[in-house]
Residue frames as a rotation matrix with the C-alpha (Angstrom) as fourth column:
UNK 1
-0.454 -0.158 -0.877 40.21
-0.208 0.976 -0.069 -9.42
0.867 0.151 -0.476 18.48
UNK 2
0.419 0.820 0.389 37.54
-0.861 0.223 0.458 -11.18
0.289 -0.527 0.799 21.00
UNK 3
-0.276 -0.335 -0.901 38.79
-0.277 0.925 -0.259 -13.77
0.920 0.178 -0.348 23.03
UNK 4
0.403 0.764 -0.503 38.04
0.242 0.441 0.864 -15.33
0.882 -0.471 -0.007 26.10
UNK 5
-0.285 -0.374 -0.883 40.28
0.942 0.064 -0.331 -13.52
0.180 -0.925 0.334 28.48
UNK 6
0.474 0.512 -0.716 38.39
0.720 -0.694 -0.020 -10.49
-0.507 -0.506 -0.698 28.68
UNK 7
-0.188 -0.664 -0.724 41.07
0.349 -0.734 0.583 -8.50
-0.918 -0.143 0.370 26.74
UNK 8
-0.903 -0.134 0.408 39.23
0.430 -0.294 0.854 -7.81
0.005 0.946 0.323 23.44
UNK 9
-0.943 0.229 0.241 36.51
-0.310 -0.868 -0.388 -5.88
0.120 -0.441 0.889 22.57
UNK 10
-0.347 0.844 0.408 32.70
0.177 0.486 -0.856 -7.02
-0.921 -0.225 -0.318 23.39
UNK 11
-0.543 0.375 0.751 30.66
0.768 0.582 0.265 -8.51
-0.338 0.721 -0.605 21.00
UNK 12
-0.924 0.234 0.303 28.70
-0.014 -0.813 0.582 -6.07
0.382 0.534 0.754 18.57
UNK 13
-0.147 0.769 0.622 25.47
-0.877 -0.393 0.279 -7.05
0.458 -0.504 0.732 20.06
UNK 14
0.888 0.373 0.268 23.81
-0.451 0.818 0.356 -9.75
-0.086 -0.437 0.895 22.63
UNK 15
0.445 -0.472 0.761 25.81
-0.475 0.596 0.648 -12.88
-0.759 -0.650 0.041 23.76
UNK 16
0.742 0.074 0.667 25.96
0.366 0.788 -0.495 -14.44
-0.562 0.611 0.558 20.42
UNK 17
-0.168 -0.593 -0.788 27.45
-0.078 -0.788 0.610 -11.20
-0.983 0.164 0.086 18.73
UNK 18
-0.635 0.397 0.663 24.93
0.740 0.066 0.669 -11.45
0.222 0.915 -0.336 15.99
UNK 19
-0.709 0.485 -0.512 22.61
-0.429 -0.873 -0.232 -8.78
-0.559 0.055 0.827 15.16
UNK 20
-0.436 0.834 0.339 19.06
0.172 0.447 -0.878 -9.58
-0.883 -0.325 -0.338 14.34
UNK 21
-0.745 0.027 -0.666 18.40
-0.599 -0.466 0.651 -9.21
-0.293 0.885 0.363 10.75
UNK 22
-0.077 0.952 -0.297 15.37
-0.980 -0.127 -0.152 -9.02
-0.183 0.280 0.943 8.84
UNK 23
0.112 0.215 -0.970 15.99
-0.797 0.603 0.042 -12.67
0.594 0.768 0.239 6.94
UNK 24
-0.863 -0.153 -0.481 16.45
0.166 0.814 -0.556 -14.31
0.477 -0.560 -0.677 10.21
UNK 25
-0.733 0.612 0.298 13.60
-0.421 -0.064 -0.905 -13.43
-0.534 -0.788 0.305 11.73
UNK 26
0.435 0.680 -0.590 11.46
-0.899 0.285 -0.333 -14.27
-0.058 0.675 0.735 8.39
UNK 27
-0.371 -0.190 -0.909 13.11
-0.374 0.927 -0.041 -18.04
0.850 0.324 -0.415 8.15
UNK 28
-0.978 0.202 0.041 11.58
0.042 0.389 -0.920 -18.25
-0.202 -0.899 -0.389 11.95
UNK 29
-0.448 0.869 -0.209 8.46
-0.736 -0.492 -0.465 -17.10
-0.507 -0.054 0.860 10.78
UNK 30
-0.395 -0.398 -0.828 8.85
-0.883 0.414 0.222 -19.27
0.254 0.819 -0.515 7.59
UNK 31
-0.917 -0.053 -0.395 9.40
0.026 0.981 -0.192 -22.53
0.398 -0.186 -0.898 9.91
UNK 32
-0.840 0.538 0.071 6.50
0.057 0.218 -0.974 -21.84
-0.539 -0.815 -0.214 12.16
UNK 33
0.121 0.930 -0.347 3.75
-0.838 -0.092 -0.538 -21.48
-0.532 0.356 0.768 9.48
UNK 34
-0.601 -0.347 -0.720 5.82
-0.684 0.690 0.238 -25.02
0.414 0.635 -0.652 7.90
UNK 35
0.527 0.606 -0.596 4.52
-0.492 0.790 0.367 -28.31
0.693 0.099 0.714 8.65
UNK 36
-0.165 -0.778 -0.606 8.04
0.417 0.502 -0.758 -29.13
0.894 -0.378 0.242 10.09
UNK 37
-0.757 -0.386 0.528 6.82
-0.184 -0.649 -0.738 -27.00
0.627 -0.656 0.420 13.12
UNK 38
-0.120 0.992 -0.030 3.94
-0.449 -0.027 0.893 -28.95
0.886 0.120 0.449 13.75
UNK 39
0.424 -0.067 -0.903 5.20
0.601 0.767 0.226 -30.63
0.677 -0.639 0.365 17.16
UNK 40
-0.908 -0.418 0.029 6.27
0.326 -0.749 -0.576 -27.06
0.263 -0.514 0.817 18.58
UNK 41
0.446 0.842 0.304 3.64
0.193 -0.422 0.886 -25.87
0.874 -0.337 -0.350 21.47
UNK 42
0.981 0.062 -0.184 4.05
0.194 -0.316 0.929 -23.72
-0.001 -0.947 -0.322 24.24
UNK 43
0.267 -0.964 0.017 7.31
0.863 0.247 0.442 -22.31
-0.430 -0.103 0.897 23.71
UNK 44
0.765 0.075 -0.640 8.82
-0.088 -0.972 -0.220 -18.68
-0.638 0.224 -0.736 23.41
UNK 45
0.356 -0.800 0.482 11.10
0.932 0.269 -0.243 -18.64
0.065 0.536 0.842 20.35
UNK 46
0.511 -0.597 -0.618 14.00
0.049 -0.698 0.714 -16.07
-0.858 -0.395 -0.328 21.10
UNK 47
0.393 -0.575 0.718 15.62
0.862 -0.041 -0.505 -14.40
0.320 0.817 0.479 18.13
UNK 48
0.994 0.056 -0.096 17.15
0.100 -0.825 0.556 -11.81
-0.049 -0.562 -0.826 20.02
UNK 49
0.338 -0.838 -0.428 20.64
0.329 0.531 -0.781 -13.53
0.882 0.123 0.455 19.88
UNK 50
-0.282 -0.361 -0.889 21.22
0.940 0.081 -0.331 -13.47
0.191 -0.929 0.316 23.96
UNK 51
-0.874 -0.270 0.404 20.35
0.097 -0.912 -0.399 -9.56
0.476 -0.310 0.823 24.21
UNK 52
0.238 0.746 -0.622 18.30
0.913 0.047 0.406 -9.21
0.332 -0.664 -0.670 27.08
UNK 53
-0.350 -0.189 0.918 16.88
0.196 -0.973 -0.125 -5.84
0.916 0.136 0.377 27.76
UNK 54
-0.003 0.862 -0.506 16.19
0.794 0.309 0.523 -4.76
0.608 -0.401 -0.686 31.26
């Protein structure tokens, strides 16, 4: 159990405690080749869900 006093265990991955799967990255892909994406410039889409490697 995961709760906010620190006393469960950490998320499976990144901040979100999602894990990057194949059909999310392909509905980002999806939107950006859409029309609906046509007012998005200059902008780094993160699908990483908060992991941050360094």
């Amino acid at each position: 159990m995961n709760d906010d006093t620190g006393g469960g265990p950490p998320p499976p991955s990144g901040l979100s405690g999602k894990v990057a799967l194949v059909t999310g990255i392909a509905q980002a892909v999806l939107y950006l080749a859409s029309d609906a994406s046509s007012w998005v410039t200059g902008v780094t889409l993160d699908l990483t869900g908060g992991r941050v490697i360094v």
